[in-house]
Structures are given as structure tokens and as C-alpha cells.
MIKE-181404 format. One record per residue (C-alpha): x, y, z; residue number from 1. Coordinates in Angstrom, 2 decimals. Example, Ala and Ser with C-alpha at 12.3 -4.5 7.8 and 13.67 -1.06 7.14 Angstrom:
residues 2
<X 12.30, Y -4.50, Z 7.80, vokol 1>;
<X 13.67, Y -1.06, Z 7.14, vokol 2>;
This chain:
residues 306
<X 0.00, Y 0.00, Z 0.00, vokol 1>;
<X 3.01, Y 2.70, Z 0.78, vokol 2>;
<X 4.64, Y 1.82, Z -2.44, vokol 3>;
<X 0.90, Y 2.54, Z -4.42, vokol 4>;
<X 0.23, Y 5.81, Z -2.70, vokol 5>;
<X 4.44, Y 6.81, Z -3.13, vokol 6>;
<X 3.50, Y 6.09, Z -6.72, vokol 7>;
<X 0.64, Y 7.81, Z -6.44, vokol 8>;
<X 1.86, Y 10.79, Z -5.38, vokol 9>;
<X 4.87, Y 11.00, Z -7.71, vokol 10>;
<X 2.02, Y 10.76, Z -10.38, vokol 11>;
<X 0.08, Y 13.56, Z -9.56, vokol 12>;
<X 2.03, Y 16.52, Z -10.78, vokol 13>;
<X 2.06, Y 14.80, Z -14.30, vokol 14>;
<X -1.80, Y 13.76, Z -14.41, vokol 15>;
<X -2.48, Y 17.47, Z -12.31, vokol 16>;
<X -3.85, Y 19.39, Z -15.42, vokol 17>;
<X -2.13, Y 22.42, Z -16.28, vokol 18>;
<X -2.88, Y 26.01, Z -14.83, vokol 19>;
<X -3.55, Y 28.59, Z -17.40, vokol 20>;
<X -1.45, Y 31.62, Z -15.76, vokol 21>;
<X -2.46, Y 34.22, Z -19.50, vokol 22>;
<X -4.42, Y 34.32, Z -23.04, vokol 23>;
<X -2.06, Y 35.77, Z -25.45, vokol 24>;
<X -3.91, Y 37.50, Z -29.00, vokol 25>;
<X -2.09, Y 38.69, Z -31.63, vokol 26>;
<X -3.09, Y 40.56, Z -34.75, vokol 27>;
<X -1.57, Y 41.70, Z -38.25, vokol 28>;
<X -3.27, Y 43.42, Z -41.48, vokol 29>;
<X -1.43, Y 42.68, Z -44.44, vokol 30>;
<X -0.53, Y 41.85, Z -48.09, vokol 31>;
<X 1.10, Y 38.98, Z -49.32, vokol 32>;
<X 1.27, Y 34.81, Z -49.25, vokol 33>;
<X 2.28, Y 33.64, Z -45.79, vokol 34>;
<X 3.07, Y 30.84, Z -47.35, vokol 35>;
<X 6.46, Y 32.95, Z -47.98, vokol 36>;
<X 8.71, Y 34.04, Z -45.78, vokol 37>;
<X 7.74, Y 37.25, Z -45.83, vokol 38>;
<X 4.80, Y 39.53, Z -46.11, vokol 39>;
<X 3.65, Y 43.16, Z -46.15, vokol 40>;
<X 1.80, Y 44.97, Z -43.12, vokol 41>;
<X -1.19, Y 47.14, Z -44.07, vokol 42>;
<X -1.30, Y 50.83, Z -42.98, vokol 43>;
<X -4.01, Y 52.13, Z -40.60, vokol 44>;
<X -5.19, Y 52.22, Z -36.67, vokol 45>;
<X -5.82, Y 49.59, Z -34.70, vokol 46>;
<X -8.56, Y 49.74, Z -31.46, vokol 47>;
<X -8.59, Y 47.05, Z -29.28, vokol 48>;
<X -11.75, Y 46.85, Z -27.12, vokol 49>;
<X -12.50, Y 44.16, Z -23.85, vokol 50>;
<X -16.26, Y 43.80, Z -22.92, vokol 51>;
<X -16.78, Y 46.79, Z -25.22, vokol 52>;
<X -14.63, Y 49.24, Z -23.17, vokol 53>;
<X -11.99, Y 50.62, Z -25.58, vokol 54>;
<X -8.44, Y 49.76, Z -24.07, vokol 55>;
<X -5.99, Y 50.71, Z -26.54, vokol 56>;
<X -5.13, Y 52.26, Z -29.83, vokol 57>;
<X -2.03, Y 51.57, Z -31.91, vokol 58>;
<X -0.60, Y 52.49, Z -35.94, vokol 59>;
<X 0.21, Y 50.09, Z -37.87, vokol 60>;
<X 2.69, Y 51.20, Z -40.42, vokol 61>;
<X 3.54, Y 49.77, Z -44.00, vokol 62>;
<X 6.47, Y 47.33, Z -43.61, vokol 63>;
<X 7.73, Y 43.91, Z -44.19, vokol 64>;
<X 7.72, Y 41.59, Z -41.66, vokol 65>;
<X 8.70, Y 37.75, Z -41.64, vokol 66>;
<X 6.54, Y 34.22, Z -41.62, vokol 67>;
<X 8.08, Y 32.42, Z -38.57, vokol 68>;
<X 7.30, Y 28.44, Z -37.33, vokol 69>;
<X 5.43, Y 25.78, Z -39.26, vokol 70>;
<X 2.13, Y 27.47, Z -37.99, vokol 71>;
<X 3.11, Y 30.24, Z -40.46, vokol 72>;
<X 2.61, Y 32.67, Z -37.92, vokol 73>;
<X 3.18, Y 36.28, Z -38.90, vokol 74>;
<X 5.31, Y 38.56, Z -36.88, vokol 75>;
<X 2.13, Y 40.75, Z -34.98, vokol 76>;
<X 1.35, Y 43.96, Z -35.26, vokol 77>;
<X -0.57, Y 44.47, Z -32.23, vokol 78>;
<X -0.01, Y 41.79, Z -29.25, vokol 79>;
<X -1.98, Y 41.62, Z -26.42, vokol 80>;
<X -1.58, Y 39.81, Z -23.13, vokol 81>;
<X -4.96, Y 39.57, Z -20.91, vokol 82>;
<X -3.13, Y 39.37, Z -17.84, vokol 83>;
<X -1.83, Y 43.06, Z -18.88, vokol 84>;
<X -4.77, Y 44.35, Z -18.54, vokol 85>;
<X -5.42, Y 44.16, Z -14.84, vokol 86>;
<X -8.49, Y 44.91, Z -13.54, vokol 87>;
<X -10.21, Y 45.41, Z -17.07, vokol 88>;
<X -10.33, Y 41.69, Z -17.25, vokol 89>;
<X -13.31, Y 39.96, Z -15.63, vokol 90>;
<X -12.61, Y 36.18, Z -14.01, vokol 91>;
<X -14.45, Y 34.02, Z -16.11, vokol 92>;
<X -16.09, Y 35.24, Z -19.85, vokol 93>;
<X -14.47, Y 37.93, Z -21.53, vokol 94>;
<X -14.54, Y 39.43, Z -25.13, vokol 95>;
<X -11.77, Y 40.79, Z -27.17, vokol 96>;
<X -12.73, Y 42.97, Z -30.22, vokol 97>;
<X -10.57, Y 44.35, Z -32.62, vokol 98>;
<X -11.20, Y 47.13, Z -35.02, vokol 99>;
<X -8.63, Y 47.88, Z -38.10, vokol 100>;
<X -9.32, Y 51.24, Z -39.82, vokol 101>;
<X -6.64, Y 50.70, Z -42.99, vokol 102>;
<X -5.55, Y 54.19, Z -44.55, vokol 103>;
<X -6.26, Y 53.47, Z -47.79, vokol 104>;
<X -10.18, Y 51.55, Z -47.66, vokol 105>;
<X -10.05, Y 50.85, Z -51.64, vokol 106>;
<X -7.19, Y 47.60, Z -51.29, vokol 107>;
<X -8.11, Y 44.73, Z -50.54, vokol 108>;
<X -5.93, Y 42.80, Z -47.70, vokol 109>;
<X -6.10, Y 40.20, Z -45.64, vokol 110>;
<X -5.78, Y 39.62, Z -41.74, vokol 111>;
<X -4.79, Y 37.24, Z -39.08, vokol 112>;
<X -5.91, Y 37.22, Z -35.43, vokol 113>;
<X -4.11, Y 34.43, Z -33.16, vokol 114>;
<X -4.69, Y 33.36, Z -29.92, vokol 115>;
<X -3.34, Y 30.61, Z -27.39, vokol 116>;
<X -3.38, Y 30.01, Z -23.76, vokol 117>;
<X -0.05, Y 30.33, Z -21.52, vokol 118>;
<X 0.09, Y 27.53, Z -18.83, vokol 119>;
<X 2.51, Y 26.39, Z -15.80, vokol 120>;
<X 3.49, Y 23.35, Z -18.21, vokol 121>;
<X 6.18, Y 22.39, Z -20.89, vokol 122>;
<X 4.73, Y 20.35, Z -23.62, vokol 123>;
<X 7.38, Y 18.32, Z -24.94, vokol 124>;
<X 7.91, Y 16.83, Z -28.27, vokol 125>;
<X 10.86, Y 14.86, Z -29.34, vokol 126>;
<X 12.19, Y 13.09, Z -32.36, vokol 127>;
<X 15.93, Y 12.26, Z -33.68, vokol 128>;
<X 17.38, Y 15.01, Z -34.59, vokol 129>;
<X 14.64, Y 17.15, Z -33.16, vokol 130>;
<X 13.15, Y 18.53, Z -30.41, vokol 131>;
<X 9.74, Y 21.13, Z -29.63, vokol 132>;
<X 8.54, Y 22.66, Z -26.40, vokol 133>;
<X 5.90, Y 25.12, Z -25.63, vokol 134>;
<X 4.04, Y 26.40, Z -22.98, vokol 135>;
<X 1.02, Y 27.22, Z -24.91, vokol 136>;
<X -2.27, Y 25.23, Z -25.63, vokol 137>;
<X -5.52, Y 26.07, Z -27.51, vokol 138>;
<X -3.89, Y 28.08, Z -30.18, vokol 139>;
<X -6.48, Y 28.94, Z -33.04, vokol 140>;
<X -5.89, Y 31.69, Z -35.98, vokol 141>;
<X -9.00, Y 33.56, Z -37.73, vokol 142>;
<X -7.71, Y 34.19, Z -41.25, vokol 143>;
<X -9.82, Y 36.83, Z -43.00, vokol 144>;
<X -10.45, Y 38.40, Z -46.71, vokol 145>;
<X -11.07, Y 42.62, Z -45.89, vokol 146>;
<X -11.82, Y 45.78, Z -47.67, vokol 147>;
<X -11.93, Y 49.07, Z -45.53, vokol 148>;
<X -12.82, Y 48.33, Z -42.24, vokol 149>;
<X -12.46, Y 45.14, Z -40.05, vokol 150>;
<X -14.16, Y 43.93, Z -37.05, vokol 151>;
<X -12.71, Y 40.75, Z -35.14, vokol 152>;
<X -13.80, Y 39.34, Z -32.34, vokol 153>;
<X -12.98, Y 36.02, Z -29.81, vokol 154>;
<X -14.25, Y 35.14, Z -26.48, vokol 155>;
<X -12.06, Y 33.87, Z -23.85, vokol 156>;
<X -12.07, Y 32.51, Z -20.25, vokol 157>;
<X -9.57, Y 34.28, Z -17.72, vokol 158>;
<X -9.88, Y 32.41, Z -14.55, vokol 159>;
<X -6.56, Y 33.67, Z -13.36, vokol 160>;
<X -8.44, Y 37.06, Z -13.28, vokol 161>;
<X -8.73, Y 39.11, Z -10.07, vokol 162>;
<X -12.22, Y 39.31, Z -9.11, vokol 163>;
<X -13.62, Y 42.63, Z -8.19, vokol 164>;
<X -16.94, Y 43.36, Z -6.66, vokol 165>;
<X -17.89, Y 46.79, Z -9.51, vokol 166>;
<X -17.33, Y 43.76, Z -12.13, vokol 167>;
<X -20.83, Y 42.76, Z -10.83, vokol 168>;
<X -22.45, Y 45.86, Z -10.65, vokol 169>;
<X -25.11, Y 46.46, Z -13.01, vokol 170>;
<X -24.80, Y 48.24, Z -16.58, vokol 171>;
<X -25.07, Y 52.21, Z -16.49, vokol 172>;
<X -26.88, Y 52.88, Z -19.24, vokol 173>;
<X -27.50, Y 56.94, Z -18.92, vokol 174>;
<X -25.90, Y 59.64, Z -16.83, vokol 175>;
<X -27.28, Y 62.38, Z -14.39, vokol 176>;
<X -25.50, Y 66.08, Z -14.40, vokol 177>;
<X -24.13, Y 64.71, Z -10.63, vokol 178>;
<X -22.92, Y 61.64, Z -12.15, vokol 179>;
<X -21.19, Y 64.14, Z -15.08, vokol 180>;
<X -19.72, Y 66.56, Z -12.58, vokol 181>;
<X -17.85, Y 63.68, Z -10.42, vokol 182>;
<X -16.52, Y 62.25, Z -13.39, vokol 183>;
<X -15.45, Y 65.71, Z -14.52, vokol 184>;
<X -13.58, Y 65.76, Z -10.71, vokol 185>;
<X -11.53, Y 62.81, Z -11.14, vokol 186>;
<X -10.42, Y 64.04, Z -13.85, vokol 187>;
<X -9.19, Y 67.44, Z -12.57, vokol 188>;
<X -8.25, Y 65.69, Z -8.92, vokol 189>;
<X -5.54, Y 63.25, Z -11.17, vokol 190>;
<X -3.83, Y 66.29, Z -12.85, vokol 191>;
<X -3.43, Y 67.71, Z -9.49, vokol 192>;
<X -1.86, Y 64.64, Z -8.60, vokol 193>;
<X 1.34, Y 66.36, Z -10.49, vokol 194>;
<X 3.50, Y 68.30, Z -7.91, vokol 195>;
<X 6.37, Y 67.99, Z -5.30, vokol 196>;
<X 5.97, Y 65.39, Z -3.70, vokol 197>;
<X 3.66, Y 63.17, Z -5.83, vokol 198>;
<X 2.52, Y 60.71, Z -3.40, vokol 199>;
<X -0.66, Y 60.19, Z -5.56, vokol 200>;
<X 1.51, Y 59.10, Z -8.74, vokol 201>;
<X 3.16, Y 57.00, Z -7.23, vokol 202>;
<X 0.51, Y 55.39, Z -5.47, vokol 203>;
<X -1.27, Y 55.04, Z -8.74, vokol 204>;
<X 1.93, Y 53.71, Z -10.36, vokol 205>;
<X 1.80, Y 50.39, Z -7.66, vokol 206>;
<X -0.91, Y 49.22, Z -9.71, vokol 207>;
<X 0.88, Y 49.36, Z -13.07, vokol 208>;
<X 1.89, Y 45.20, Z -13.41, vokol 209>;
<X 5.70, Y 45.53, Z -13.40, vokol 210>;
<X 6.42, Y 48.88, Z -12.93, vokol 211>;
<X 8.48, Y 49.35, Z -9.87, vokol 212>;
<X 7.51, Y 52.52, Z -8.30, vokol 213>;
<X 9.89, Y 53.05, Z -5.28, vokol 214>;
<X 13.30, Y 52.85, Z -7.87, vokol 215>;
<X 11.49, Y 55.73, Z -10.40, vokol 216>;
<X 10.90, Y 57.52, Z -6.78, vokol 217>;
<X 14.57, Y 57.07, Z -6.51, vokol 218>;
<X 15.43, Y 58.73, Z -9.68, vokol 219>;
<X 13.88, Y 62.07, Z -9.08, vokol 220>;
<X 12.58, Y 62.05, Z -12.46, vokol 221>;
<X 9.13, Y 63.47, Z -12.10, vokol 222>;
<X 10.95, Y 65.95, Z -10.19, vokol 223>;
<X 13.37, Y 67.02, Z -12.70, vokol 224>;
<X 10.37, Y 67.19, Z -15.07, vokol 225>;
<X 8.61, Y 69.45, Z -13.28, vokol 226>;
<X 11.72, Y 71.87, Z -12.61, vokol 227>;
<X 11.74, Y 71.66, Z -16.61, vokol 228>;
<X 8.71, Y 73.00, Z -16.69, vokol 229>;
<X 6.37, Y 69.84, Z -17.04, vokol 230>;
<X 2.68, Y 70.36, Z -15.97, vokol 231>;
<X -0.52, Y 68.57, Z -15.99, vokol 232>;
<X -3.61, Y 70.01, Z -17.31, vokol 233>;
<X -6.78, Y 68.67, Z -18.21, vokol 234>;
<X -9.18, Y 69.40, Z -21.28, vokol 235>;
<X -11.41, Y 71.83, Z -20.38, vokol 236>;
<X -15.22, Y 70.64, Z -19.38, vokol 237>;
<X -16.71, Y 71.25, Z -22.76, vokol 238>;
<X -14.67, Y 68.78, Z -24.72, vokol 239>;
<X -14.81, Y 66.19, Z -22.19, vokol 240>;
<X -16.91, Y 63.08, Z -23.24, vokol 241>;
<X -18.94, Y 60.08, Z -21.25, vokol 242>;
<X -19.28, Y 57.05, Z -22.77, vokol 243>;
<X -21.24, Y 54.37, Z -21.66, vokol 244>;
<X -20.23, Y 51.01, Z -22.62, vokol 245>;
<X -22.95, Y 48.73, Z -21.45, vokol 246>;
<X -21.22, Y 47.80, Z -18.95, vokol 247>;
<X -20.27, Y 48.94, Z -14.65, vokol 248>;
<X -17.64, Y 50.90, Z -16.78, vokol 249>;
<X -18.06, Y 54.81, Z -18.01, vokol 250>;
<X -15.47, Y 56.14, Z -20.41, vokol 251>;
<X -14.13, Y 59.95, Z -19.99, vokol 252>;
<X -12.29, Y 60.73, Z -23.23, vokol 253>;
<X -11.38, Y 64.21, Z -24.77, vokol 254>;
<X -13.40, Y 64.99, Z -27.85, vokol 255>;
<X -9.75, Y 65.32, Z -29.90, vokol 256>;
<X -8.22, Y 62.36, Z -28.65, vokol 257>;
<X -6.78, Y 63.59, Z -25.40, vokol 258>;
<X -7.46, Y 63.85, Z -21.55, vokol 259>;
<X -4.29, Y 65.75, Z -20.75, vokol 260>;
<X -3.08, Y 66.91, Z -23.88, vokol 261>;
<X 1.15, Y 67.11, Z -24.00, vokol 262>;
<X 3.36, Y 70.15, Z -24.16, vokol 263>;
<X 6.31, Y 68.44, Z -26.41, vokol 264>;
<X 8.24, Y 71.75, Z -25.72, vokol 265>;
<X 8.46, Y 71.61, Z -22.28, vokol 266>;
<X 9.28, Y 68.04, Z -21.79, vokol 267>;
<X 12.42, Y 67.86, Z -23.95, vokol 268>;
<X 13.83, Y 70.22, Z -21.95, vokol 269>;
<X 14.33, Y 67.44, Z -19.11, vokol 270>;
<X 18.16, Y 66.69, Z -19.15, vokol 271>;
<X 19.31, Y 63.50, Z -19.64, vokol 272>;
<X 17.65, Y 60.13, Z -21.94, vokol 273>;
<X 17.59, Y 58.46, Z -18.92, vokol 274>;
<X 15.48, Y 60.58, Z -16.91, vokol 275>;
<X 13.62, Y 61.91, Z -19.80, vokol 276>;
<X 12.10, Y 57.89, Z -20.34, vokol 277>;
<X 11.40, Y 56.98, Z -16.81, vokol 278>;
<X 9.21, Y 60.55, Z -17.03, vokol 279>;
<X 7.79, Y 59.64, Z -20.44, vokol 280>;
<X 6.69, Y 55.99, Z -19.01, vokol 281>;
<X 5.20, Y 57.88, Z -15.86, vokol 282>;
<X 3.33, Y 60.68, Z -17.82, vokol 283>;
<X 2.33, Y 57.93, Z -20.58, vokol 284>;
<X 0.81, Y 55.27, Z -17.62, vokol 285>;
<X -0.72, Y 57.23, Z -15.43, vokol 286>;
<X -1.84, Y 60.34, Z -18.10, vokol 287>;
<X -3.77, Y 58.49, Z -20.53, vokol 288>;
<X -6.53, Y 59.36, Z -23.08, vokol 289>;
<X -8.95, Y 58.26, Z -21.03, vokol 290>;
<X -10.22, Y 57.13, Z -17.82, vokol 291>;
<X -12.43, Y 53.98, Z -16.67, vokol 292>;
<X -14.94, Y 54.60, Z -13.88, vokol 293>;
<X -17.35, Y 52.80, Z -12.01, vokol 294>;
<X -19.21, Y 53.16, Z -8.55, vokol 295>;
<X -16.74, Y 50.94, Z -7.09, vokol 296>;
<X -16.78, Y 52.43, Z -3.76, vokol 297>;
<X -18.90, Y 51.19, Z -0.78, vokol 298>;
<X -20.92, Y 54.63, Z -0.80, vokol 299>;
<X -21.41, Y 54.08, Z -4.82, vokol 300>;
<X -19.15, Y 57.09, Z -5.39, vokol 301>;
<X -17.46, Y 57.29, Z -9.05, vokol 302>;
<X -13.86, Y 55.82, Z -8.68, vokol 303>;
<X -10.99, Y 55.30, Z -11.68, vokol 304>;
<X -11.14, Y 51.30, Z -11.89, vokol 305>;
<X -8.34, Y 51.68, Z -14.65, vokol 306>;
């Protein structure tokens, strides 16, 4: 019996099915056989959206890229990790939409969108001569024929999701001039964040995945920005926007595209790369061109979720 339940437990870990720790998507426009080994990316803007909440916007530029692995897989032009996304993702059911807008909606193109789950366990494959391993499962690809714009979409599970209580909350579907006017103050409160000694940056940097927040304290480098002149102001209220997403979430956006539009001028003047990227990183993170609220709070006040 000792030797069957030693057995047993030497077992285990192999039979013990693996943990997914991320889901990984990645996505490229383009022109070209990927049957080659190379192939041409399309011009245009991506949006990425989860749950319909709009989490990101890249360029894509015009450029050759290569056709790696026996998958054919095509270098991405947008890649994005769930487990980046923090509290945006909901443990359990989520869904990932992407929108391509190409700049020139006359050519026709084609596009890939790839996905596959990252787990706690090597799959091994061996042959003379040869040998594979991956940490990946489920991988899929949606291969698709386009002209102008694109809509793709894929649902995924993210149990290794925190879950939050506002993730439960019901949708907001309209907005009172009370509701407007505390979204309007978070707004102004986190570009008043920006001065000596900006405990609330860094407090909001903590949550940024694998930014470490005490060593850009140690630089000084919001400092030096704002000795070179760096400050933070906010759009003013009329070109502010809400945006309900069907969702707990609201969106506040600028009407042209920023929240706290950059002064350029001002920021070069920071001396030194060093200092000037650990301040671009900070202004970039916690600065964005939006902000996500819900009534998070226990007295269902309006609070930045992310």
C-alpha cells in the first residue's frame, strides 16, 4: 500500500492538469502569401476593445515583416496579453474585439488574429534530430479576406483574473449632471496629482503590473520634469466626453483624442535620456486618453477602476 500511494503521489504533478497563468492575442493586417517568408503589413489604426470598453489604440505602419514556425505565424502587429490588462479583465467570460481602420479603404488585404493560452506546463515533443517545447495550448488563428474596415472578435475565459466586486455591478446605461460633474472631478483631482511630492503618482503607479515605483521615486525624475517646466492640465469641461459602454464601466475621453493633452516643448527640456524615459513611461501610464470609472466604492461614489 506505501509503495501505491508513493507512486501515487509521484504521479500527480504529471496527471495534475495544467494552470492557465495568460491568453495571449495577436493581430496583423497585411498583403502577401504567408506561405512565404515574408509579407507586407497594411497601414491604418488599430482599437482594441474588452467587454466593449476601448483599451488601446495603436498604428500600424507599411512594412515587411517575416513568416516564422510551421504554424506560419506572422510577426504581430498588435499583441496583447490579458493578464496586462489588470483589472479590465473579468474572471471568467471575456470578449476581445478588434477594429482595423486601414488608410487606404479601396485595397483589398487580408488579416490574421491568433490566440493561445499560456500555462505552468512544458509540452514536450521529441524526435531524432529534433526537439519542440511550448508552454502554450488552444492556439487557433481567424484568417480573414477585408476591404476598408475590419471587425474581429474572440471570447475567452480568464480564470486567473482578479475578481472585483464593480465587475458585478449592473450596466449604467445613462448619466445624471451629478454623475457628469464627479466624473469631470476625477479628472481634474488626477492632474493635481502632479506636484512635489507626488505621493498620488506613485501610489497610482503600484498598480501598473511591473512597474516598480519606489526605484522611479529614486530617480527624481518626475521631479526634474517638473523643474523643466512639465505640468498637468486637463481638457477643459466642454470637450470632455462620457461614454457608456454597457457595462459597470463609463469612459471619460477628450473629444480630440486627449485627456491631458502634452506640451512636447516643455518636456524635452528634461536633461538626460535616462530621466527623460522613466518621465515619459510615468506621464504615458498614469496620463492616458482616457479614464475607466465605475461606482466601485462602498458609498457608490465614481472611482478610476483603470
Amino acid at each position: 500500500m506505501r509503495t501505491l500511494v508513493a507512486t501515487l503521489l509521484v504521479l500527480w504533478p504529471l496527471l495534475a492538469p495544467a494552470k492557465v497563468l495568460n491568453v495571449e492575442f495577436k493581430f496583423t493586417p497585411f498583403t502577401g502569401d504567408p506561405k512565404e517568408d515574408h509579407v507586407e503589413t497594411v497601414a491604418g489604426k488599430v482599437v482594441v476593445f474588452l467587454d466593449n470598453v476601448p483599451i488601446a489604440e495603436q498604428v500600424v505602419r507599411k512594412d515587411t515583416v517575416p513568416v516564422i514556425f510551421e504554424e506560419r505565424e506572422i510577426a504581430p502587429s498588435v499583441w496583447v496579453p490579458a493578464q496586462s490588462l489588470g483589472p479590465a479583465v473579468r474572471k471568467g467570460k471575456n470578449t476581445i474585439r478588434i477594429e482595423f481602420e486601414p488608410a487606404d479603404a479601396s485595397t483589398p488585404y487580408r488579416a490574421q488574429l491568433r490566440w493561445a493560452t499560456v500555462t505552468d506546463q512544458v509540452k514536450e515533443e521529441s524526435a531524432p534530430g529534433t526537439y519542440k517545447g511550448t508552454n502554450q495550448a488552444d492556439q487557433g488563428v481567424d484568417d480573414k479576406q477585408a476591404t476598408g474596415k475590419l471587425v474581429m472578435e474572440r471570447e475567452f475565459f480568464a480564470d486567473f483574473a482578479t475578481d472585483r466586486a464593480w465587475h458585478h455591478l449592473p450596466p449604467v446605461t445613462s448619466l445624471t449632471d451629478e454623475d457628469k460633474q464627479q466624473l469631470t472631478t476625477l479628472v481634474r483631482t488626477r492632474a493635481d496629482w502632479f506636484k512635489p511630492e507626488f505621493a498620488s503618482v506613485y501610489k497610482a503607479l503600484e498598480g501598473k503590473g511591473d512597474v516598480d515605483a519606489a526605484r522611479v521615486r529614486k530617480t527624481k525624475c518626475l521631479d526634474a520634469a517638473y523643474k523643466a517646466g512639465v505640468r498637468i492640465t486637463a481638457v477643459p469641461d466642454g470637450e470632455l466626453e462620457f461614454v457608456t459602454t454597457g457595462g459597470p464601466e463609463v469612459v471619460v475621453r477628450g473629444k480630440n483624442g486627449f485627456l491631458y493633452p502634452p506640451d512636447p516643448k516643455t518636456f524635452e527640456r528634461i536633461k538626460g535620456d535616462d530621466v527623460q524615459m522613466c518621465a515619459g513611461m510615468v506621464l504615458t501610464l498614469v496620463y492616458q486618453s482616457r479614464l475607466v470609472a465605475a461606482r466601485a466604492g462602498a458609498s457608490g461614489a465614481w472611482e478610476v477602476v483603470y
